[in-house]
C-alpha positions as CSV (number, residue, x, y, z in Angstrom):
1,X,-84.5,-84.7,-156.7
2,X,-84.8,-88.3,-158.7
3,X,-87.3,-88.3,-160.9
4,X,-88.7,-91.8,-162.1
5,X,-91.0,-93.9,-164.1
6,X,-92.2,-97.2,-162.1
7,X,-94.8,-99.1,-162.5
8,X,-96.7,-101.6,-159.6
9,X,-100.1,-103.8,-159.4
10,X,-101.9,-100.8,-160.5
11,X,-99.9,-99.4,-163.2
12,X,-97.2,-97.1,-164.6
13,X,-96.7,-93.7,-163.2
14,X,-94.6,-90.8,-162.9
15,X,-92.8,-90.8,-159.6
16,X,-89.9,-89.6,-157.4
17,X,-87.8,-91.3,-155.2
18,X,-87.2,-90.7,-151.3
19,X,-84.1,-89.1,-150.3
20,X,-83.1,-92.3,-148.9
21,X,-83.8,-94.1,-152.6
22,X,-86.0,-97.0,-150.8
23,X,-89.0,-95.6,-151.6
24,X,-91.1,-93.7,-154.4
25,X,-94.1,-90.7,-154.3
26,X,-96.4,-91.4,-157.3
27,X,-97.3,-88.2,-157.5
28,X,-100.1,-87.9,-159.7
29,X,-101.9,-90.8,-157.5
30,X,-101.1,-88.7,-154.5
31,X,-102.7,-85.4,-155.6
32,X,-105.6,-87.2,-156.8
33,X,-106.1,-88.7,-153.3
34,X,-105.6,-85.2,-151.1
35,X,-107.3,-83.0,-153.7
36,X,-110.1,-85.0,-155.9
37,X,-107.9,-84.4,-159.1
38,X,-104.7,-84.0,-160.6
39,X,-103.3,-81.5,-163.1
40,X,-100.0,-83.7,-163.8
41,X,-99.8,-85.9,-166.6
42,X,-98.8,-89.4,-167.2
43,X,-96.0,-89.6,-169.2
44,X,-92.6,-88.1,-168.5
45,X,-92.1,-86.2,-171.5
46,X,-95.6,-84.3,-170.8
47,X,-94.3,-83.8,-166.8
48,X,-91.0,-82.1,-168.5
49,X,-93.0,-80.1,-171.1
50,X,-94.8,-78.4,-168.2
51,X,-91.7,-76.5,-167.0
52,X,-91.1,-75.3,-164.0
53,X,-95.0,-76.0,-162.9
54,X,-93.7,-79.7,-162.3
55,X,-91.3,-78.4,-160.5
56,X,-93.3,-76.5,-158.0
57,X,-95.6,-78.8,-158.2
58,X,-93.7,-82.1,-157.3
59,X,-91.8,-79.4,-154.2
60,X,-95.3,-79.2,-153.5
61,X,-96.7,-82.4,-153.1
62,X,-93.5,-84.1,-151.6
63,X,-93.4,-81.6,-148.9
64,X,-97.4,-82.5,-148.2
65,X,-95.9,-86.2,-147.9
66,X,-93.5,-85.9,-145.2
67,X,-95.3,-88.4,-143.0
68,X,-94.5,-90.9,-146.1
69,X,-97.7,-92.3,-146.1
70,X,-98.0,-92.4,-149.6
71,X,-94.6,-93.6,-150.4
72,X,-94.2,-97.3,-152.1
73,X,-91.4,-99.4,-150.9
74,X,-88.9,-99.7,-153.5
75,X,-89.8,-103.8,-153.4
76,X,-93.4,-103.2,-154.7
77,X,-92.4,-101.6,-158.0
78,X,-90.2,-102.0,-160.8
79,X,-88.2,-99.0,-162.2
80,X,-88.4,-98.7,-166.0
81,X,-86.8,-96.2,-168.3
82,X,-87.4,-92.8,-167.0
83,X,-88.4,-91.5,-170.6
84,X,-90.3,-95.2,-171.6
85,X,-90.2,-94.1,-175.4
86,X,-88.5,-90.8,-176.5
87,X,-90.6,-88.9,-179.2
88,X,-87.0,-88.4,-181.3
89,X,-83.7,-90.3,-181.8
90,X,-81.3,-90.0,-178.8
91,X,-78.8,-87.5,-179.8
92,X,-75.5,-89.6,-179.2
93,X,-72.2,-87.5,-178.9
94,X,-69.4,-89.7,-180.6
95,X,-65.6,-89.5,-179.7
96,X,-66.0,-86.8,-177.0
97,X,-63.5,-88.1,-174.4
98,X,-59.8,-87.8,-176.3
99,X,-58.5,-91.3,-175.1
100,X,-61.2,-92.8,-176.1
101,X,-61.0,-91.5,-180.0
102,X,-57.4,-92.5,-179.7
103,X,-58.5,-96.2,-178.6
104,X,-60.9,-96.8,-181.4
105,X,-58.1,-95.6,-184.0
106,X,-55.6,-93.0,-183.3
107,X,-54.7,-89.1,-182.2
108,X,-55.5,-88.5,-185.5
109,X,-59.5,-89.4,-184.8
110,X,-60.0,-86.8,-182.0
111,X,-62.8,-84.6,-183.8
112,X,-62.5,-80.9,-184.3
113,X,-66.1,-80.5,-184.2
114,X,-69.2,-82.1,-182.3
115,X,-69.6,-86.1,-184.2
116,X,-73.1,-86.6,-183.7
117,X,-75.1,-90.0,-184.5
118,X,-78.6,-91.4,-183.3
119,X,-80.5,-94.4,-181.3
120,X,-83.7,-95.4,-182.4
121,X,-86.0,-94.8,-179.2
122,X,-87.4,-98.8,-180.1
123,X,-83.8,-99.4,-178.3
124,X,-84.4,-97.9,-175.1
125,X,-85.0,-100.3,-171.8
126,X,-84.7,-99.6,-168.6
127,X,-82.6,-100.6,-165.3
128,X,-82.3,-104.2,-164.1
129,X,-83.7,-105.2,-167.9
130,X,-82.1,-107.5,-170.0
131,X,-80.3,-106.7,-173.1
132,X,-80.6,-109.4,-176.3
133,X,-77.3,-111.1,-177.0
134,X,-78.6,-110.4,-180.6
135,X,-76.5,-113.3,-181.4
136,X,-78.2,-113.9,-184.8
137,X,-77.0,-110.8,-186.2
138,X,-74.0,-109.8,-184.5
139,X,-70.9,-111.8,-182.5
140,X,-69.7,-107.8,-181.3
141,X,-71.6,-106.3,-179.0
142,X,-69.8,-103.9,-176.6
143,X,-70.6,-101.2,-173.6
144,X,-70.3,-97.6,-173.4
145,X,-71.1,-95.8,-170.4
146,X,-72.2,-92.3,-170.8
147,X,-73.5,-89.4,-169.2
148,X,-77.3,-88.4,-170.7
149,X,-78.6,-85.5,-171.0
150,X,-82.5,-84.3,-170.8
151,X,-83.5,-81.0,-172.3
152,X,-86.4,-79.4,-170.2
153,X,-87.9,-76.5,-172.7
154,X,-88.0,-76.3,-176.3
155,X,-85.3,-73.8,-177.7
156,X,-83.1,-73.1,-180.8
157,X,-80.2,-71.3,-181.6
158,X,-79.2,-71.5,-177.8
159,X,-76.5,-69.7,-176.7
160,X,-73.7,-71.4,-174.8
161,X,-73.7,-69.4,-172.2
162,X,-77.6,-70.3,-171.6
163,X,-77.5,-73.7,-172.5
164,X,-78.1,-75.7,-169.2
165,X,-80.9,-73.0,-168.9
166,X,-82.6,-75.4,-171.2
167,X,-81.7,-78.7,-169.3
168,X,-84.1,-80.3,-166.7
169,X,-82.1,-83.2,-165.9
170,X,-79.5,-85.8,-166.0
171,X,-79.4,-89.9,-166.1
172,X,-77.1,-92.9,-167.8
173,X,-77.0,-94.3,-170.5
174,X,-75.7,-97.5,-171.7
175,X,-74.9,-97.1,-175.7
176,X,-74.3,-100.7,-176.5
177,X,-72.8,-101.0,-179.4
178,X,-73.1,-104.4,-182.7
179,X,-69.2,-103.4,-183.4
180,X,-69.6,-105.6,-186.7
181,X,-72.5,-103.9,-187.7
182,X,-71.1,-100.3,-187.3
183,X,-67.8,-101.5,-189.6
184,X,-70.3,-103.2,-192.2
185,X,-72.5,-100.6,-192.5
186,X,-70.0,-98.0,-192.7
187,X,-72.0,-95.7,-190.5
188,X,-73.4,-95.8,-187.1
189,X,-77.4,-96.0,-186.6
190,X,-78.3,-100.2,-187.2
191,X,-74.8,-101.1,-185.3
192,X,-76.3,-98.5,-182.5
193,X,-80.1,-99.1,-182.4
194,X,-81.2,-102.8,-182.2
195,X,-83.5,-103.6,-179.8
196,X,-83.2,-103.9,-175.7
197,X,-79.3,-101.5,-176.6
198,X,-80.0,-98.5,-175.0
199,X,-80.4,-98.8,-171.5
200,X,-81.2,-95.9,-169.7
201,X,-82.1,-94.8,-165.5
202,X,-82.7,-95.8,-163.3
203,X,-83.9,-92.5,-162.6
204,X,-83.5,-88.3,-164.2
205,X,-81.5,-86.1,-161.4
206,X,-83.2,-83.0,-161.7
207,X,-80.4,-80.3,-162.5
208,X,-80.6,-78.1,-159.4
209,X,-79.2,-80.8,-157.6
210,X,-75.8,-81.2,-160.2
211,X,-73.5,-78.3,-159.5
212,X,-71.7,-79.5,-162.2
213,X,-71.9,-81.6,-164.8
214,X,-69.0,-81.1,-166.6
215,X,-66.8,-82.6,-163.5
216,X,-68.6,-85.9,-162.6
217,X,-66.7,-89.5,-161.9
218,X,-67.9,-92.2,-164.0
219,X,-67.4,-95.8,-164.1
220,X,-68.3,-98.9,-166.3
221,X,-68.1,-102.0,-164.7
222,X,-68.4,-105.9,-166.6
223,X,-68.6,-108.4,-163.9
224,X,-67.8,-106.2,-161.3
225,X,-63.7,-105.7,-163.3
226,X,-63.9,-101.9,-163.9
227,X,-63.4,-101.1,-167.7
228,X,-64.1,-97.5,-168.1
229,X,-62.9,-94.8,-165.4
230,X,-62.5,-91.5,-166.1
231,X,-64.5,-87.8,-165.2
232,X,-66.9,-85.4,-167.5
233,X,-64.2,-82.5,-167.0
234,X,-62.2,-84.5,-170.0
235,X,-65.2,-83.8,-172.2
236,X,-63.6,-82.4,-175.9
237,X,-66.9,-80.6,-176.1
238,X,-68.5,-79.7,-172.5
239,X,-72.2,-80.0,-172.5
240,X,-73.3,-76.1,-173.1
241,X,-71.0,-76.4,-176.6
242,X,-73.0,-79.8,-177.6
243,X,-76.3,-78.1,-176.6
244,X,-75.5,-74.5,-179.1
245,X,-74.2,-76.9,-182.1
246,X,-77.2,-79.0,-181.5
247,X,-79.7,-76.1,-181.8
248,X,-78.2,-73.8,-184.5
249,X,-81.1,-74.9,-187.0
250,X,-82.8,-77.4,-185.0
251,X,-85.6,-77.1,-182.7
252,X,-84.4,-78.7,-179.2
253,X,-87.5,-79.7,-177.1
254,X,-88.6,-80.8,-173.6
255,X,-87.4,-84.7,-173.0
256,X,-84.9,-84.9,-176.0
257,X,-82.4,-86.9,-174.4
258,X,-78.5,-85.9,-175.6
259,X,-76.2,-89.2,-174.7
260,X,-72.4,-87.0,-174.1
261,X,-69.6,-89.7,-175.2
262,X,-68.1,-92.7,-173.7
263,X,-64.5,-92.4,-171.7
264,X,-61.6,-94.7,-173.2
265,X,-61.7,-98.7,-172.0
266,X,-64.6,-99.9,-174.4
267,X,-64.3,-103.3,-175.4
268,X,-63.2,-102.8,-178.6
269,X,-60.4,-100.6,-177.7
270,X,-58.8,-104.1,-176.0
271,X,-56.3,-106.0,-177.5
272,X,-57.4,-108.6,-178.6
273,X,-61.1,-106.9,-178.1
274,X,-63.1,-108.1,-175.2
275,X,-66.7,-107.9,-176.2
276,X,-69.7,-109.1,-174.1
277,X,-71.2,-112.6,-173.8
278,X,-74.2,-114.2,-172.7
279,X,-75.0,-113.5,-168.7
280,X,-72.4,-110.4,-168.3
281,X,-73.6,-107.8,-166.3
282,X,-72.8,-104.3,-166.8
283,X,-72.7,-101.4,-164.2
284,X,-72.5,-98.0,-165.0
285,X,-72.0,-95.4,-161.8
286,X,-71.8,-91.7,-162.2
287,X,-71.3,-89.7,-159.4
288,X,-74.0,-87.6,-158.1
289,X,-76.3,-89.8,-160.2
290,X,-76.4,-94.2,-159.0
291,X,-76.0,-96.4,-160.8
292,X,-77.0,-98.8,-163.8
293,X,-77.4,-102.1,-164.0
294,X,-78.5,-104.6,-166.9
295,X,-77.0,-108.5,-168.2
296,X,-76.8,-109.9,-171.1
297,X,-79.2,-112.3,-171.7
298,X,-78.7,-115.8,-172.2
């Protein structure tokens, strides 16, 4: 199940998408219509914070629409970030794939323990958007396609052998990156938060429909050249170990979104570097997931 936040001629709603992703259910719109009112909310994070009461609920009401009536074709609505603004940070893993420490310095930079930074949520857009060339601050910017991840209850001190109890879903992230910025500042969060750089969707998979997501293909495209290929089984720390370090001493909680490292082939691990200009388009596919897109602007 694809779980989405669109928005058409009468506004923004929580949605999810046909199997045949040409369509989307607004599904507080629809209950409203075959019942007189609606217990879901309108936001994502307060659909998550429910539990497994949107779950039921959204099994409910989509097997109520099987004539499609209420369906709006894909062409009537724009798809924005599934989580429009995240009440924390995103929790970015750094340096979990082993090549792709070794790009960015050497074998001596793959991490012993989980290296963990933050995106201010004022960075997230969604699919098809256009990220700022930023070109008065920075000359650098560069792509990193990753695997996200989207807690679904509140927890702490999770064990690992629990931790994608805790997980409601999965989407992509695009954690575009000022290099300069990041080597100025001698630290990561300005180089990692300006505006329009953290792409995110198109839509959240809902995790009963990922057997695994510790063994998924992903791919970064730039102009349709592939950059970045490689698979989440090359993780240094698989998603359950992320989640326990994460919530030994910090609260976790529903729609906390957890961003799980970028695979080798950025554009600073070129040489000489190949960082993005004006009008590129990047594509980032993930493999049980889609795919997602957003240029450059001009």
């Amino acid at each position: 199940m694809k779980f989405v936040t669109a928005q058409d001629h009468i506004g923004t709603f929580v949605g999810v998408m046909h199997q045949d992703d040409t369509k989307v259910l607004p599904l507080k719109r629809m209950e409203k219509t075959l019942k007189g009112t609606s217990s879901l909310p309108d936001t994502m994070i307060d659909c998550i914070s429910m539990g497994e009461a949107f779950y039921n609920k959204v099994v409910e009401l989509t097997n109520l629409s099987k004539n499609e009536e209420f369906y709006i074709p894909n062409d009537d609505v724009k798809l924005l970030a599934p989580i429009l603004r995240p009440a924390k940070n995103i929790f970015c893993v750094g340096k979990n794939y082993a090549e792709h420490a070794i790009e960015m310095g050497s074998a001596d930079d793959i991490p012993e323990h989980v290296m963990v930074f933050t995106k201010a949520p004022t960075a997230v857009i969604g699919p098809n958007e256009q990220i700022l060339n930023h070109a008065e601050v920075t000359n650098q910017l560069d792509y990193e396609g990753e695997l996200a991840v989207i807690i679904g209850k509140r927890g702490i001190g999770i064990k690992r052998e629990e931790a994608l109890d805790f997980v409601f879903g999965y989407t992509i992230i695009n954690d575009i990156t000022a290099r300069d910025l990041q080597s100025k500042h001698k630290q990561f969060f300005i180089g990692k938060s300006l505006d329009t750089t953290c792409p995110m969707g198109p839509w959240i998979v809902h995790t009963s429909s990922i057997k695994n997501p510790n063994q998924l293909n992903i791919e970064t495209r730039v102009n349709k050249e592939v950059r970045q290929q490689s698979n989440t089984e090359h993780f240094i720390f698989p998603i359950e170990e992320v989640i326990e370090v994460l919530s030994k001493g910090m609260t976790l909680e529903p729609g906390d979104i957890i961003a799980t490292g970028t695979p080798a082939g950025v554009g600073k691990g070129f040489k000489p570097p190949r960082f993005l200009n004006a009008g590129d388009l990047i594509e980032i596919e993930i493999e049980s997931i889609g795919t997602l897109s957003n240029q450059i602007s001009k």
